[in-house]
C-alpha positions in Angstrom: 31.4 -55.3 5.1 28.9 -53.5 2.7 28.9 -49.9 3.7 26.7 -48.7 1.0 24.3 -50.0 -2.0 22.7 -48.0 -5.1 20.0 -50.0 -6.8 19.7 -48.6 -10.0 17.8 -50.0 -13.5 19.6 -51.1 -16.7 17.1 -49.9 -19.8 19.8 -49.3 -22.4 17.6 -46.2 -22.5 18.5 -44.5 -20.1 21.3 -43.1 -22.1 20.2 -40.4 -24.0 22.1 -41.3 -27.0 19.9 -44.7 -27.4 16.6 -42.9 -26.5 16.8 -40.0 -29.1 13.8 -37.8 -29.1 12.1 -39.9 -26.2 15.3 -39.2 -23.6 13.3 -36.5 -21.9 10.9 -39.7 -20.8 13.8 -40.5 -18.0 15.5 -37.4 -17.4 14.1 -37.5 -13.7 15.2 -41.6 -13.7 18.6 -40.6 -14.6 19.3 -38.0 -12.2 18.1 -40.2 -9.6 20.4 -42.6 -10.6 23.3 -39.9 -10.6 22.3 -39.2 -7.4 22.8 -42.8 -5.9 25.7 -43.5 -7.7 27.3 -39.8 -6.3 26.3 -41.3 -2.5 27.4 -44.5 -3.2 30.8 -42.8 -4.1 31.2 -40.5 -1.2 30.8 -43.3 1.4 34.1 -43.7 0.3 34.3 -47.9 0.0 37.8 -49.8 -0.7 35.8 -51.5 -3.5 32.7 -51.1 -6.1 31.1 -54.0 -7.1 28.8 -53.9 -9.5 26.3 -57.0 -10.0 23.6 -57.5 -12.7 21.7 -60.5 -14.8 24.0 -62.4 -16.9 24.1 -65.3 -19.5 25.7 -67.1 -16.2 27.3 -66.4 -13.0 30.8 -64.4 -13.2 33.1 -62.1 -12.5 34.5 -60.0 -15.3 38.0 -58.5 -15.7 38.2 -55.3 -14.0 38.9 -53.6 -17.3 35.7 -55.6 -19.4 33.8 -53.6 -21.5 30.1 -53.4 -22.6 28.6 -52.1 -25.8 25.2 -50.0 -27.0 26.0 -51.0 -30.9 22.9 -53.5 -30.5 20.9 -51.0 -29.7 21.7 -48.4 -32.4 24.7 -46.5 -30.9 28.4 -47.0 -31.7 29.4 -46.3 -28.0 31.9 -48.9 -25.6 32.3 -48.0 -22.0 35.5 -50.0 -20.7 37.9 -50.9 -22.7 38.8 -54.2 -25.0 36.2 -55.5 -26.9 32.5 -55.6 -25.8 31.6 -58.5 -23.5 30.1 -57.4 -20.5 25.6 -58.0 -20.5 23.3 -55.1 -20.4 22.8 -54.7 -16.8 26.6 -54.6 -16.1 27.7 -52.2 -19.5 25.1 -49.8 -17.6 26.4 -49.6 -14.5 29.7 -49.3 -16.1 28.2 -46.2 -17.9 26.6 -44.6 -14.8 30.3 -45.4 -12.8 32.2 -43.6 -16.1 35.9 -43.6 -15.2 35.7 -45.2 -11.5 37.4 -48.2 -10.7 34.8 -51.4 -9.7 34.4 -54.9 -10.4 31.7 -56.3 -12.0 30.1 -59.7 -11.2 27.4 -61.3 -13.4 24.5 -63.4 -12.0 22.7 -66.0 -14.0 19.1 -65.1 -14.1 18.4 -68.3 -12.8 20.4 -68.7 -10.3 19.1 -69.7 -7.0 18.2 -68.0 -3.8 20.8 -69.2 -1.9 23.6 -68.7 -4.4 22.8 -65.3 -4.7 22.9 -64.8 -0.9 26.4 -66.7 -0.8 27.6 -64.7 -3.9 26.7 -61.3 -1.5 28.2 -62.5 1.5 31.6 -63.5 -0.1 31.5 -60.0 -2.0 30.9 -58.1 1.1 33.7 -59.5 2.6 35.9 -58.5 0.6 36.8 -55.3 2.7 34.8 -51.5 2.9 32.5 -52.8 -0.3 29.9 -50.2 -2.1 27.8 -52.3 -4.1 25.6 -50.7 -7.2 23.0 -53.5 -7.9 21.4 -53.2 -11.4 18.1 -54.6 -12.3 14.8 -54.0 -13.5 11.4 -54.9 -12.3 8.5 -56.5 -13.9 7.8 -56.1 -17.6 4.0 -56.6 -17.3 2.6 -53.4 -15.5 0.1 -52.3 -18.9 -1.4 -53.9 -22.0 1.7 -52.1 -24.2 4.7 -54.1 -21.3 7.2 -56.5 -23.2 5.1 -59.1 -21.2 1.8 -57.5 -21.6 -0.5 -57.1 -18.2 -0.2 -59.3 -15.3 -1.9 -58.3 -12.6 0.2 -59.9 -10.4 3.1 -57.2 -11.3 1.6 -54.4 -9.4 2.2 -55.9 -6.3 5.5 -57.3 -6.7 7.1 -54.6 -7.7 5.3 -52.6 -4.6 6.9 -55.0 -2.3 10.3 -54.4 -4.2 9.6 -50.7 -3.7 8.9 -51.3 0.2 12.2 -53.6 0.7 14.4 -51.1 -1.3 13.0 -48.4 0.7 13.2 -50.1 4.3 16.7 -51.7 3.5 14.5 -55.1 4.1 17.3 -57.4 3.0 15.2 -60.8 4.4 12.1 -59.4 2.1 14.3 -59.3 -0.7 15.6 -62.3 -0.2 12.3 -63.8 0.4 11.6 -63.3 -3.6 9.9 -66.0 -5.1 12.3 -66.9 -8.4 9.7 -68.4 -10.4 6.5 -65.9 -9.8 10.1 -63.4 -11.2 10.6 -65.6 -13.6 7.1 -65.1 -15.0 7.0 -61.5 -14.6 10.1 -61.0 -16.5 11.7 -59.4 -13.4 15.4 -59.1 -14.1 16.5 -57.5 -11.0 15.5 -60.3 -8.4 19.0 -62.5 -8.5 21.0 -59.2 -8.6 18.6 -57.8 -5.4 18.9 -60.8 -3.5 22.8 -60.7 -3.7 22.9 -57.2 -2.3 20.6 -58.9 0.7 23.7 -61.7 1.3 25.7 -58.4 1.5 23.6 -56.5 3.6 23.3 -60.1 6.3 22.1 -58.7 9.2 23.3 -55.4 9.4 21.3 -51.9 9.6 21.0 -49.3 7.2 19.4 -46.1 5.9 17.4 -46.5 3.2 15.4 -44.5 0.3 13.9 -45.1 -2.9 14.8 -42.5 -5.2 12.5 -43.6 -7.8 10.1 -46.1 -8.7 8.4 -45.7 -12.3 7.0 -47.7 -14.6 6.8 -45.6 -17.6 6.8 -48.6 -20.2 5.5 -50.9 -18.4 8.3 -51.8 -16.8 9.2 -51.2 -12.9 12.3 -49.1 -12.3 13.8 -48.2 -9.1 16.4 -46.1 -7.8 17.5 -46.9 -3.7 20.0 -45.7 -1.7 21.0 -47.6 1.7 23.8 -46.4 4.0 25.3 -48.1 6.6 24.4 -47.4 10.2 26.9 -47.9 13.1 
């Protein structure tokens, strides 16, 4: 059963060490972030799982580690050689030293997958699952994906289903209109809505930026008897 969920982002900068002189920019993203993962913690769950975008669905040795070298820092969380993607060596840095396993999820994979995928992982005892992703990368002119105007409003409805616990509107994400907006979080949000099932939780949104061009949230759900 999934007791508790942090949503968090993956930028690689959101450690300082990779954002230099700009990592003042998300001081107030990272300590939400902190924040989630510290409640996420303290629900006290038999199991993290971590689950983010990956090359293809997977789960990872407990032990896997992830790398910042291609991003200009000689840094490994985990240990072994570098394997794990982005979105999962991130939420391995913002765990540090606390057991978890972490489960990739091809970008592409379907709606329905990533429901099953989050209702086997939930069942898998008192689960906590930190769900990384990103939102769309066309909010302004300067985004990876330049301007869309249809951004805006998807990542508002993120926003809203984060902050409502609204696991049927997450899962209601079209994967396509994603696709197009360059939204890596939608396969990794729409497993933690095959966790959540039915069940009723406390909910709030922590943060919601955009200050590349690039929606980032930070949620918090807790489960309610």
């Amino acid at each position: 059963m999934l007791i508790a969920a942090a949503v968090c982002p993956h930028p690689p900068l959101l450690v300082p060490e990779v954002a230099a002189q700009a990592a003042a920019e998300l001081d107030g993203l990272r300590a939400a972030c902190a924040e989630a993962v510290r409640r996420l913690v303290a629900a006290g769950p038999e199991l993290i799982v971590v689950v983010g975008a990956d090359e293809l669905t997977r789960e990872h040795p407990p032990g896997a580690a992830g790398g910042f070298h291609p991003y200009g820092l000689d840094l490994t969380v985990g240990t072994g050689p570098p394997v794990l993607p982005l979105s999962l060596t991130v939420g391995r840095w913002l765990l540090g030293s606390r057991p978890a396993a972490f489960h990739g999820v091809a970008a592409d994979a379907p709606t329905s997958g990533c429901l099953r995928l989050g209702a086997e992982l939930a069942a898998r005892g008192r689960v906590a699952m930190l769900a990384m992703g990103d939102g769309t990368a066309c909010r302004s002119r300067q985004a990876p994906g330049y301007l869309d105007e249809r951004a805006e409003p998807y990542d508002a409805a993120v926003a809203r289903a984060l902050g409502t616990a609204d696991a049927a509107a997450l899962a209601a994400l079209d994967p396509g209109l994603s696709r197009d907006l360059s939204a890596a979080g939608r396969a990794a949000w729409q497993v933690l809505a095959g966790a959540a099932g039915e069940g009723a939780f406390a909910a709030e949104v922590l943060a919601d930026e955009a200050p590349y061009g690039v929606g980032y949230f930070v949620a918090s759900w807790s489960h309610r008897p």
